[in-house]
N, CA, C and O of each residue as an XYZ file, in Angstrom:
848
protein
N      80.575     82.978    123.730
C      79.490     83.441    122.867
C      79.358     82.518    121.672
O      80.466     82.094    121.347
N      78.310     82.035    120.860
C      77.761     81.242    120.331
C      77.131     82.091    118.837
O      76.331     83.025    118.768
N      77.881     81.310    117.693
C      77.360     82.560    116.685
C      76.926     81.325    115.900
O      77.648     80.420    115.483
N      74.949     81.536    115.723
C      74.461     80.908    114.785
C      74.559     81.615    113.522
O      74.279     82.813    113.477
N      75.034     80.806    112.218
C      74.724     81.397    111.074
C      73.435     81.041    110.384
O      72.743     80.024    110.326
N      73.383     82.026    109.977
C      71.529     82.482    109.401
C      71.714     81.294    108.212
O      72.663     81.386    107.432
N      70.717     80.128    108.112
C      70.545     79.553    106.828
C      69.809     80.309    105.567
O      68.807     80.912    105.181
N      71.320     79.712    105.182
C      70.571     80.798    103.513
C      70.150     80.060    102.874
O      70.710     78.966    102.948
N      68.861     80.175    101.805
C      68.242     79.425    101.282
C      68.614     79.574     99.669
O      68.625     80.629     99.034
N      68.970     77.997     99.082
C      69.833     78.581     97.354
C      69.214     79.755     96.684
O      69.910     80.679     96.263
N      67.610     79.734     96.554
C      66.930     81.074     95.641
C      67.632     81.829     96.009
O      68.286     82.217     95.040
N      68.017     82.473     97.161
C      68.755     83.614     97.723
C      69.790     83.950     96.920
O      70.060     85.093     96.552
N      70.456     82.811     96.607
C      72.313     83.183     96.430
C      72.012     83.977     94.429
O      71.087     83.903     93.621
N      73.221     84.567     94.438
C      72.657     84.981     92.834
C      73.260     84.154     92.079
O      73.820     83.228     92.665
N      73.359     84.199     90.474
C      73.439     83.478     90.249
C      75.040     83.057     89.624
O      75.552     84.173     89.538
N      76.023     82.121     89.178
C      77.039     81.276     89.250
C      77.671     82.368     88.073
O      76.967     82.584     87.085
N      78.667     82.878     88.162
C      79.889     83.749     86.903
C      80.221     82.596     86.056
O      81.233     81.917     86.232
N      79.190     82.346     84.962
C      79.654     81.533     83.736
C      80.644     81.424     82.687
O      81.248     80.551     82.064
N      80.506     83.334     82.797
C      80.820     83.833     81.120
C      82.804     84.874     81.908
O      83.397     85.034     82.975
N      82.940     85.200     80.569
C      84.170     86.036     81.344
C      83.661     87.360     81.993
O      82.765     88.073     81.542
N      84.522     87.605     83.346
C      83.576     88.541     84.168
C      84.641     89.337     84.691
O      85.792     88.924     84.552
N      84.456     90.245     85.179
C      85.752     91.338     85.819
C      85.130     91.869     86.890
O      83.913     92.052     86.930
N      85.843     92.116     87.721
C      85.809     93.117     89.043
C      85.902     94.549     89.245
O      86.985     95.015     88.893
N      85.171     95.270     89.655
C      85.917     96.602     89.649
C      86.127     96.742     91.346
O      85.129     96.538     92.037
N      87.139     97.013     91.873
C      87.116     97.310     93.417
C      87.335     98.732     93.858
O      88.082     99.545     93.314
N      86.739     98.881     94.696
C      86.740    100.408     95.917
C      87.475     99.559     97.601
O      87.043     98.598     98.238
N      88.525    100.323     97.804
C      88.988     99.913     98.945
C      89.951    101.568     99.358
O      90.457    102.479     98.703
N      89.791    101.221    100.792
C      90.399    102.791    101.223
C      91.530    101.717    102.364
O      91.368    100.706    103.047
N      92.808    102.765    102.009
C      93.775    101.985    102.264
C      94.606    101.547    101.508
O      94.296    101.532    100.317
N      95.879    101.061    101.886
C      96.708    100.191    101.190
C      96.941     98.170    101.967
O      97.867     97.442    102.327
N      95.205     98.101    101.828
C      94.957     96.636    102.674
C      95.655     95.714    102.002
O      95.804     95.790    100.782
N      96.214     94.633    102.818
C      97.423     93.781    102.665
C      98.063     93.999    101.529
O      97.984     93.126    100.664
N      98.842     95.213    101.269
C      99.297     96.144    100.010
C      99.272     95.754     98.924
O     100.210     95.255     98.302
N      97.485     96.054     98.332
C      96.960     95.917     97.185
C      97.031     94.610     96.743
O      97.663     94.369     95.714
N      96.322     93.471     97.537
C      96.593     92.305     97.187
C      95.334     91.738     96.099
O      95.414     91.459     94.903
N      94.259     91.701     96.958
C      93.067     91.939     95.896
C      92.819     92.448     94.754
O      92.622     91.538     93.949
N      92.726     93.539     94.251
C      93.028     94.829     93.239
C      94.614     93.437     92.263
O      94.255     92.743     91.311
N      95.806     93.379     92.678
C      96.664     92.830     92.196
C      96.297     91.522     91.569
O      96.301     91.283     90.362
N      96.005     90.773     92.460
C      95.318     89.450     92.025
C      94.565     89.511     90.699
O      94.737     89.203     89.520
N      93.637     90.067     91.494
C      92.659     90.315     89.902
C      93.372     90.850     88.728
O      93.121     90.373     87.621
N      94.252     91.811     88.866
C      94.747     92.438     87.312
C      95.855     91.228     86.918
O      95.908     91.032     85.703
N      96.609     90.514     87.603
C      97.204     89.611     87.071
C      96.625     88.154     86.764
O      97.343     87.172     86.572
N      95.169     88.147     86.743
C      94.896     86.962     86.208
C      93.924     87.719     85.287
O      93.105     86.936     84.804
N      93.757     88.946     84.902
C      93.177     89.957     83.772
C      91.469     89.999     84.112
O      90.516     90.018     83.332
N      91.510     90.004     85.386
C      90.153     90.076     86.101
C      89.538     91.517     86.378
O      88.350     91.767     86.577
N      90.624     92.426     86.346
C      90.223     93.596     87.202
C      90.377     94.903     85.621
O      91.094     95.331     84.717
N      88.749     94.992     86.466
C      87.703     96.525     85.478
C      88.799     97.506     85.704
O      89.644     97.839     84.872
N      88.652     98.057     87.297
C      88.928     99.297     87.816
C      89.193     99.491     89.538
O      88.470     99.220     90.496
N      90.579    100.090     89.448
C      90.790     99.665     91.233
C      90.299    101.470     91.709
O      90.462    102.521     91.090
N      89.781    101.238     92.807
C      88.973    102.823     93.326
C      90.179    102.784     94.724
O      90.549    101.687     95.143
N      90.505    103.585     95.109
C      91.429    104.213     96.159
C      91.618    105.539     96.711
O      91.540    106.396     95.830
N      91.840    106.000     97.870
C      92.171    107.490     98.549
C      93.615    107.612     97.824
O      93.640    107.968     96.646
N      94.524    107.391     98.346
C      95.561    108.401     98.695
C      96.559    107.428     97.850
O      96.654    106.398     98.517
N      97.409    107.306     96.566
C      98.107    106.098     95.835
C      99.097    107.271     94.788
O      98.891    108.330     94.195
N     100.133    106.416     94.990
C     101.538    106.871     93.842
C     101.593    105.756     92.668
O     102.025    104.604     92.717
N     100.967    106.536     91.511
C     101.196    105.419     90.114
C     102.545    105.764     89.906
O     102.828    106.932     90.177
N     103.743    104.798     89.357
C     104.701    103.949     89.667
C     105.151    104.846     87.697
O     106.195    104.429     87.194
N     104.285    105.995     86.806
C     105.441    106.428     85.849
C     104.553    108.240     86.504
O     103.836    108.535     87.460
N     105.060    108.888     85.512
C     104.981    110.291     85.612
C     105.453    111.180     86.836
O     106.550    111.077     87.385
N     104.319    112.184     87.218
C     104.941    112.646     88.312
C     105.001    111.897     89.169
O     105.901    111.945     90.008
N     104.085    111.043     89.173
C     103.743    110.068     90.661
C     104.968    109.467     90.870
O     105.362    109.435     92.036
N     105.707    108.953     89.953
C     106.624    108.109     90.012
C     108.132    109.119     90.588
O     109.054    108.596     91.215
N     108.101    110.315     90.284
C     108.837    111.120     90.780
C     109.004    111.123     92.449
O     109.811    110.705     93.279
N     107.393    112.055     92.413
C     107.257    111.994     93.792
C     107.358    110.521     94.416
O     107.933    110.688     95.491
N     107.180    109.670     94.316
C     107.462    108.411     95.044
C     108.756    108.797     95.522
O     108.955    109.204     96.666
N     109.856    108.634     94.418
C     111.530    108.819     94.760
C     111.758    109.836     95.960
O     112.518    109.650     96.910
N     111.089    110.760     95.772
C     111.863    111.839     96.215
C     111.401    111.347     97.975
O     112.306    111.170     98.791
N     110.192    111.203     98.306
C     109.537    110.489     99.179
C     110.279    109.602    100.150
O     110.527    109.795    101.340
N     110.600    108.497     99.294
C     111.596    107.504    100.085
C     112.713    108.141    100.738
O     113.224    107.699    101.767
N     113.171    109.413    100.001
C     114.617    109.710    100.500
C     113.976    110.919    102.156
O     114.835    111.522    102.800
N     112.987    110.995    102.408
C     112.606    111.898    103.069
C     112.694    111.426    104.848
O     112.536    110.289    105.293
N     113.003    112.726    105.656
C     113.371    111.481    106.995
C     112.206    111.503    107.752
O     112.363    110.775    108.732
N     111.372    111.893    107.734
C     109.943    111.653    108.269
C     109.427    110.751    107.709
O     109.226    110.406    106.545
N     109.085    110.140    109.395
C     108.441    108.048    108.552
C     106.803    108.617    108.048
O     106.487    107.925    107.080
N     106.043    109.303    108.272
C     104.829    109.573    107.794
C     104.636    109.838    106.195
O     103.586    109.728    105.562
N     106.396    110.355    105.531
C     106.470    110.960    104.405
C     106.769    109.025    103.730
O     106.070    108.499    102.864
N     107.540    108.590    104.194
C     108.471    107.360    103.800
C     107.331    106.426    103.714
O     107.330    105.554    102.845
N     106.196    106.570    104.699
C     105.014    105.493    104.269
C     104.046    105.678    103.110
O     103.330    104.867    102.523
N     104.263    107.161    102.934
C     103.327    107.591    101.767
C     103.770    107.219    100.519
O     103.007    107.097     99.561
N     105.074    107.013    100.465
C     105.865    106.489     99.650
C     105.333    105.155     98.734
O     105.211    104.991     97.520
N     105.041    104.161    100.079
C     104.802    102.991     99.864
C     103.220    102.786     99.200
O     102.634    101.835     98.682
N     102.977    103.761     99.411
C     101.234    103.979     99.128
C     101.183    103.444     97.541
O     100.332    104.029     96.871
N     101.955    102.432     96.841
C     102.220    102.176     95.530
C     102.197    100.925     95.125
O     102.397    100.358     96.199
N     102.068     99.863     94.126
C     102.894     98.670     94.021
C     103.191     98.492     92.519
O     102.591     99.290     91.798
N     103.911     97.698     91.967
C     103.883     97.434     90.687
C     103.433     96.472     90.102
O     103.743     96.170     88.950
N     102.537     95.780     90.907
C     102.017     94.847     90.557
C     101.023     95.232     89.482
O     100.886     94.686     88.387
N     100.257     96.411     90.045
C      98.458     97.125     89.381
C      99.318     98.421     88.095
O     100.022     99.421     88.236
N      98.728     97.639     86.873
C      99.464     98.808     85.801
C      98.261     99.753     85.974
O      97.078     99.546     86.240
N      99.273    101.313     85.629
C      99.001    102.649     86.131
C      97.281    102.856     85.826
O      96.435    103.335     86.580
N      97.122    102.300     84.418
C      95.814    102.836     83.896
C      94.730    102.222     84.329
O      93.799    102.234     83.524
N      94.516    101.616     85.474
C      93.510    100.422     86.097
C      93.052    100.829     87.434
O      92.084    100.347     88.021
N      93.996    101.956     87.957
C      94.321    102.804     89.072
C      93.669    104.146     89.364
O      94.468    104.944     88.875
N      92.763    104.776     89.837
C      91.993    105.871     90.256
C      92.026    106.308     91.729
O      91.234    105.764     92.499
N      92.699    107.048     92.091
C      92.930    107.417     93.275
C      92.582    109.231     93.397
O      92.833    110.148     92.615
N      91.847    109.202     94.856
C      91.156    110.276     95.173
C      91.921    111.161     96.115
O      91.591    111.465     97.262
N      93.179    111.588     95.338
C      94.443    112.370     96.239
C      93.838    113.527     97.309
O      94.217    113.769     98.455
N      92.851    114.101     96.588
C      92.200    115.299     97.883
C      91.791    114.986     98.541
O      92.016    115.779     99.455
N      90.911    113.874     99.050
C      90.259    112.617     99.636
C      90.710    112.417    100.427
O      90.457    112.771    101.578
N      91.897    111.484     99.841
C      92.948    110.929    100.923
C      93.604    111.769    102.022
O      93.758    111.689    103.241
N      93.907    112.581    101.069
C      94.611    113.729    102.155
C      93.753    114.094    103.134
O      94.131    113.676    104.228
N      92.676    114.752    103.169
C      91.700    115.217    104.019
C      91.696    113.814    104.716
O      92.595    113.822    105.557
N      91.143    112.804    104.700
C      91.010    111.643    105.043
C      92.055    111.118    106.504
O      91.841    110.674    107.632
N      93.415    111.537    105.551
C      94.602    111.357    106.796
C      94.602    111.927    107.604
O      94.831    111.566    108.758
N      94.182    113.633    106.983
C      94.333    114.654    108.177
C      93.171    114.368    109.055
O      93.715    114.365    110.159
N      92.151    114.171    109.222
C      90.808    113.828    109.709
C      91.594    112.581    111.227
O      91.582    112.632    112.457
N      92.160    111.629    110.205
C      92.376    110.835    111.412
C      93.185    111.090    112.288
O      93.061    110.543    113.384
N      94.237    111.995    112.039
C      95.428    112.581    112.696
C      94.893    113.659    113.704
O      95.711    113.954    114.576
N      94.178    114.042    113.737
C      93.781    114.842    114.726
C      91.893    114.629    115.638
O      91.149    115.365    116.287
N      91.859    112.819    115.013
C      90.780    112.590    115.863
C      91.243    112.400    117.173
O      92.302    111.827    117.431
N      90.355    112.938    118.136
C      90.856    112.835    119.795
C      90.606    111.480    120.390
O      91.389    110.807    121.060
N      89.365    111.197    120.025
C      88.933    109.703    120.815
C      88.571    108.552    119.418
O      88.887    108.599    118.229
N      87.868    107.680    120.128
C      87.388    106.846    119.349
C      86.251    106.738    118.957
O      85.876    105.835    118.209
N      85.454    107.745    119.457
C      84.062    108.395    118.961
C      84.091    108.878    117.933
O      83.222    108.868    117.061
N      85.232    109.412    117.934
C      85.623    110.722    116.425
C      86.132    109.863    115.652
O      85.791    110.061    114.486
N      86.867    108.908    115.805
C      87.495    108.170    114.699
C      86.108    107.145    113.889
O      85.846    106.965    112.699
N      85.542    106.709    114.977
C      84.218    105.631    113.942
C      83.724    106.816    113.563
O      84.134    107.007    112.418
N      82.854    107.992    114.028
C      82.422    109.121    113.004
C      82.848    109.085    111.604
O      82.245    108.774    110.578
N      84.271    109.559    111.868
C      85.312    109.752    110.361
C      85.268    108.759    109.509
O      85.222    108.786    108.279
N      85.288    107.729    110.369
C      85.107    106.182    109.234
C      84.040    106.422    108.430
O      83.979    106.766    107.250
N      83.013    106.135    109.435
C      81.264    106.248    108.596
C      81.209    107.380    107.606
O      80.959    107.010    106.459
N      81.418    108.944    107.814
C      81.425    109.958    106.875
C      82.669    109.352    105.748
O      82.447    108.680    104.741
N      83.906    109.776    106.218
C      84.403    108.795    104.704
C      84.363    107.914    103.851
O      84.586    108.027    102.645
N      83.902    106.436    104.804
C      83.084    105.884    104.205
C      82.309    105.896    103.228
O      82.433    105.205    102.217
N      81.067    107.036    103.559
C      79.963    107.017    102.509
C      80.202    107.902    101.619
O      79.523    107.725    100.608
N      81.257    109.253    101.558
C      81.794    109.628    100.535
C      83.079    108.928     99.494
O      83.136    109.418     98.366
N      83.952    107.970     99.783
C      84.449    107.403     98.953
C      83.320    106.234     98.092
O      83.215    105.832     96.933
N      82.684    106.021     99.240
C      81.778    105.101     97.744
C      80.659    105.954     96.884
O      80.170    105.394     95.903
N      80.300    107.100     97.173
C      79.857    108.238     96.172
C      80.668    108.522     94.954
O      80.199    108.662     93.824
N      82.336    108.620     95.390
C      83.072    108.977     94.658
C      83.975    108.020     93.563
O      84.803    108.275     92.688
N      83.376    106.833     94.081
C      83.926    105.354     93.485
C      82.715    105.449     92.758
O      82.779    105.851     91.596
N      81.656    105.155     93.236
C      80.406    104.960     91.817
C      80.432    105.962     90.822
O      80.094    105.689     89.670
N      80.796    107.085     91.147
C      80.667    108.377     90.215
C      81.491    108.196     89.112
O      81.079    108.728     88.081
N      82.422    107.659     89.052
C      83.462    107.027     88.356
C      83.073    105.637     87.816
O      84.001    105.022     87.291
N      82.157    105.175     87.840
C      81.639    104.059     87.339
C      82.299    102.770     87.225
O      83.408    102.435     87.641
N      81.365    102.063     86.546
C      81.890    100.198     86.820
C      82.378     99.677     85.544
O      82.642     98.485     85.387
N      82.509    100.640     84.555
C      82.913    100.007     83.130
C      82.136     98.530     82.950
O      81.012     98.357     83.420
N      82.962     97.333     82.112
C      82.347     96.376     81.778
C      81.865     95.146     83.005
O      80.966     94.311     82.912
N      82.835     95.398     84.162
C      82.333     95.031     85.366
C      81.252     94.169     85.675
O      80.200     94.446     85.097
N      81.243     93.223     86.417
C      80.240     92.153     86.368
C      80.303     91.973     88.303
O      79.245     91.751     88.891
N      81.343     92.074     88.927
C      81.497     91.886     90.428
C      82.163     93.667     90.903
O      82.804     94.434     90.185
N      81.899     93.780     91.732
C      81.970     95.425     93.061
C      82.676     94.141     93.733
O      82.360     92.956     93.630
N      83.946     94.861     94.599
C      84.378     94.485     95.340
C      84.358     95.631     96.212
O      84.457     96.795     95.825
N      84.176     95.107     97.865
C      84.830     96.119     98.889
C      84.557     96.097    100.389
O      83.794     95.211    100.773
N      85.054     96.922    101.286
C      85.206     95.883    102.730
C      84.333     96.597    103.734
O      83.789     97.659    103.432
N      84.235     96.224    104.531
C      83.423     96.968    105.512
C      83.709     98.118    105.642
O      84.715     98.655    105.179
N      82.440     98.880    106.604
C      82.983    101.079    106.362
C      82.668    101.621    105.325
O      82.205    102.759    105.250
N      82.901    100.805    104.319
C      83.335    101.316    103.029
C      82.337    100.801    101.936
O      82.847    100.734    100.817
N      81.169    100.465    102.011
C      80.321     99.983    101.182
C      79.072     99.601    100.791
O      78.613     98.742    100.039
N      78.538    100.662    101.660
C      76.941    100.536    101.995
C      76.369    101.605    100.663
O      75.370    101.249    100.038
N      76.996    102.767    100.340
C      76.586    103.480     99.130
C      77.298    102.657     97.499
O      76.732    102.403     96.436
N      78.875    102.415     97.993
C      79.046    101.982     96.916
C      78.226    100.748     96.297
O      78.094    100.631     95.079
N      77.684     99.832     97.215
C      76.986     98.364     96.963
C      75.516     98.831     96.021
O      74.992     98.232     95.082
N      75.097    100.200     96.728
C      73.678    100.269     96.513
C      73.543    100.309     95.135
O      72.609     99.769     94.542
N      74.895    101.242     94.327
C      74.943    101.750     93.062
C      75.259    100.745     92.425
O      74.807    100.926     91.295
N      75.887     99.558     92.476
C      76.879     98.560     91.808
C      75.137     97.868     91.682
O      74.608     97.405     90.672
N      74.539     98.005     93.088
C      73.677     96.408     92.589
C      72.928     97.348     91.638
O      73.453     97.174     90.538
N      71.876     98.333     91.525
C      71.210     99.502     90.540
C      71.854     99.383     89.316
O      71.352     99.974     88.360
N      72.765     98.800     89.173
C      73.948     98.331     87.886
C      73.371     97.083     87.579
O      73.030     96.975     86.402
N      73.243     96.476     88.034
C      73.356     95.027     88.091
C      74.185     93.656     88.199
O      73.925     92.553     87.718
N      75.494     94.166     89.151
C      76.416     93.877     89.710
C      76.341     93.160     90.484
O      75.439     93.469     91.263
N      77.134     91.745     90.894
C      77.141     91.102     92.496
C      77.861     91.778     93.121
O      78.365     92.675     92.445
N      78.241     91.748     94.461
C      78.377     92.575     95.295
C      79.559     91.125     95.788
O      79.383     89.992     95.340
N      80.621     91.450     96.685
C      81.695     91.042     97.209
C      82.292     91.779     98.253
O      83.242     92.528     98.026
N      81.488     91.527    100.146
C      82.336     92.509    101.309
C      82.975     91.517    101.769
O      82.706     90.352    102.062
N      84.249     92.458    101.788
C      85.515     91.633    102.639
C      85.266     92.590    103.926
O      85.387     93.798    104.130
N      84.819     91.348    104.779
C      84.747     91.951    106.771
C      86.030     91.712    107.096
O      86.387     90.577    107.413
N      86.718     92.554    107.065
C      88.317     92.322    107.604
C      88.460     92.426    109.561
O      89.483     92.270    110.228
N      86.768     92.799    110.151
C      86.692     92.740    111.459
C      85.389     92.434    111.729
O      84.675     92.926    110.855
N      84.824     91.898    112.474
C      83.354     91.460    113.682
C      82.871     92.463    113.581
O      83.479     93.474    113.933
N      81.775     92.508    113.132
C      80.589     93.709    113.451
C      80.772     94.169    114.722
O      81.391     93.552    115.590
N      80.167     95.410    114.882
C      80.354     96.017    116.315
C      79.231     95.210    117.240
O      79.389     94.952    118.433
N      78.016     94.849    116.411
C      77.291     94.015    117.543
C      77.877     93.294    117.834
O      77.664     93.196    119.043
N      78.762     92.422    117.489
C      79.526     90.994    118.405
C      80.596     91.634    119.059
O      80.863     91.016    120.090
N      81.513     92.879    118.843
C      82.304     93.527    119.838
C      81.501     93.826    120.953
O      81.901     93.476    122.063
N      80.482     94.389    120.838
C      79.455     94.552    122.299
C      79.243     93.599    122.854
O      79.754     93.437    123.962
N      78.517     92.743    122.358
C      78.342     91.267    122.834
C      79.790     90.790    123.794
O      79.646     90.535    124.990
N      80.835     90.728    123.288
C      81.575     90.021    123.896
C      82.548     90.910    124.948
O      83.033     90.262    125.876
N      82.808     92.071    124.887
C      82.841     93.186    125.847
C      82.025     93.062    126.944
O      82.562     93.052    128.052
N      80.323     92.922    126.812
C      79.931     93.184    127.810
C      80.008     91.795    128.288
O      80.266     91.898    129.488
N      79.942     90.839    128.052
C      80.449     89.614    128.527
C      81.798     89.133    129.548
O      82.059     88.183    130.286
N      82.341     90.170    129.184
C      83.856     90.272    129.694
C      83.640     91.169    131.272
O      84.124     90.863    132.361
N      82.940     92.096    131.008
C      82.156     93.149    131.786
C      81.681     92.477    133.022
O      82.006     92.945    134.113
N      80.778     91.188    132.917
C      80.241     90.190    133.738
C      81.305     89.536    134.504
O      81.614     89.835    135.657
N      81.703     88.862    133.972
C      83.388     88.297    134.757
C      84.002     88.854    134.901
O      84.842     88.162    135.478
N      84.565     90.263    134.799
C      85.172     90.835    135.599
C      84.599     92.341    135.492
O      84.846     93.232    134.679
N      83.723     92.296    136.639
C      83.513     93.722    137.547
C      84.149     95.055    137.344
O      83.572     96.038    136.878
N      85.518     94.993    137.777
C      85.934     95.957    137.553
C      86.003     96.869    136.334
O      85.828     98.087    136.330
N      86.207     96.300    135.592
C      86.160     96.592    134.098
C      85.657     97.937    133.267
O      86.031     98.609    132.305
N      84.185     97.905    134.584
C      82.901     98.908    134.558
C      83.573    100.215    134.450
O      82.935    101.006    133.755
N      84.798    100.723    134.988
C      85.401    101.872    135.728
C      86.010    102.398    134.220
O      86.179    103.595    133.992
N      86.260    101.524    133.408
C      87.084    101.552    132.392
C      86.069    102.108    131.159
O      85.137    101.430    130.728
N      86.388    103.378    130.695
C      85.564    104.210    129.689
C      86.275    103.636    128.160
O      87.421    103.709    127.717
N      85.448    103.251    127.810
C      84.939    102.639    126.606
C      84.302    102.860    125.470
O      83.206    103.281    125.838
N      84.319    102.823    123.720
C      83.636    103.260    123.319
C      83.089    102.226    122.169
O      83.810    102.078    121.182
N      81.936    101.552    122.238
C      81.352    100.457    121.156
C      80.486    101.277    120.684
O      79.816    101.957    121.461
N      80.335    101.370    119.351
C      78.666    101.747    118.688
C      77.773    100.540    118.391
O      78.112     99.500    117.827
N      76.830    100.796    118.768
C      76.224     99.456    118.230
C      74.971     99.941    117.974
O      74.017    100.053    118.744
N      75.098    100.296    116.482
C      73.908    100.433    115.231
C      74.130    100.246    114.248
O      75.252    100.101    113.763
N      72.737    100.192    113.524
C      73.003     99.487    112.105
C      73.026    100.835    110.913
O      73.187    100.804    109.693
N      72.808    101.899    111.787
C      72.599    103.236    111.079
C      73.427    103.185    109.724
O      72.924    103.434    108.628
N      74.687    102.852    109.916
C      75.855    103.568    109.008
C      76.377    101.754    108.059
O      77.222    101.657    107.169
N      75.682    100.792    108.556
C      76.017     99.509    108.043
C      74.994     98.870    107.083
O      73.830     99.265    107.007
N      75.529     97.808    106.321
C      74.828     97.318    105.288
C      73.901     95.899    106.156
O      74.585     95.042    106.716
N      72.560     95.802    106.178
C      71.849     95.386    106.781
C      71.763     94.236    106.143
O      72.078     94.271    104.954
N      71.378     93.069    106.654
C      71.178     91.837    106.047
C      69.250     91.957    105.731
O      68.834     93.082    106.010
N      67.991     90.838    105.145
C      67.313     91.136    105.211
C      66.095     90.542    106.377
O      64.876     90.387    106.316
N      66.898     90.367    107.190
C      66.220     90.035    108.945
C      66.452     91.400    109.887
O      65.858     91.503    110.960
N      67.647     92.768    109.253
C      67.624     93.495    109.856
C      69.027     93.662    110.645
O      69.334     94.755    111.122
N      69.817     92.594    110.753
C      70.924     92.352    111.773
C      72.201     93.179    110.748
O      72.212     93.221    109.518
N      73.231     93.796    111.718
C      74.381     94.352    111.197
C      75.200     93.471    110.404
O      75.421     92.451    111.056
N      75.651     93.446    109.458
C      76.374     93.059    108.693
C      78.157     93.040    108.611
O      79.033     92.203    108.394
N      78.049     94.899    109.014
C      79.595     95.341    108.745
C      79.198     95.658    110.037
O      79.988     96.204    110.809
């Protein structure tokens, strides 16, 4: 498969971070454990980190962390980790009821129908719940696919650049190359499968094509 990229034309691009500028990020997860979010606060870049489910590192949080680690269920021992010390406490906003619901949601999705569902609905409520909480002095939104079709809308209505980290191929090129696979080998057909391929729940480019 053959992926032309769309020529972008310079008017398009916005315009160059001159002045001193900060980030605020929304990310669900503990993606490559808080590396982004970290980065930025240690080079004094970062507004405000947005998150589900996170243990700030003094108070109770810092309790419950301890007690956590010592626990013999690995589900309890990962929640643990849900932390770093890199991001100081007050830079940190995490949506503990969220998260929770969030986990439980995925823990008892049956297929993979139910799980992209859960994505897309969580999805568009953590970035409700990230904008609601606002962008402070913020000049860049950071955030990754799934996860940023409401939050983007509010950041740009701000007047914010926008920053998606695709940490995976749109589902149109998973189709694409599935059914490709499909062609060369026949059998394949027998094998129940589940691709979505719409732009319903994704941030659209302005030719129309999926993005996330």
């Amino acid at each position: 498969m053959q992926l032309n990229p769309k020529n972008v034309n310079a008017s398009e691009l916005p315009p160059p971070l001159t002045e001193e500028w900060k980030a605020v990020v929304a990310i669900l997860g503990a993606r490559m454990h808080y590396a982004v979010p970290s980065v930025l606060a240690k080079t004094g870049r970062l507004e405000r980190f947005y998150t589900d489910f996170y243990l700030h590192n003094s108070g109770i949080d810092g309790v419950i962390k301890k007690i956590l680690h010592q626990m013999p269920a690995k589900i309890l021992r990962r929640a643990a980790m849900r932390s770093t010390t890199r991001l100081p406490d007050n830079l940190v906003k995490a949506f503990f009821g969220f998260g929770l619901l969030y986990t439980l949601g995925l823990r008892f999705a049956t297929d993979e129908a139910s799980r992209e569902r859960l994505y897309a609905r969580f999805g568009s409520w953590f970035g409700e719940l990230s904008s609601m909480q606002g962008f402070g002095k913020a000049k860049v939104a950071y955030g990754i696919n799934t996860a940023s079709l409401e939050w983007f809308g509010y950041a740009r209505k701000a007047g914010l650049q926008c920053v998606l980290e695709q940490c995976s191929a749109p589902y149109t090129i998973y189709a694409q190359l599935s059914e490709e696979e499909h062609q060369l080998w026949p059998g394949w057909k027998n094998i129940k499968y589940f691709i979505p391929i719409t732009c319903s729940l994704d941030v659209k480019s302005a030719n129309g094509n999926c993005l996330i």
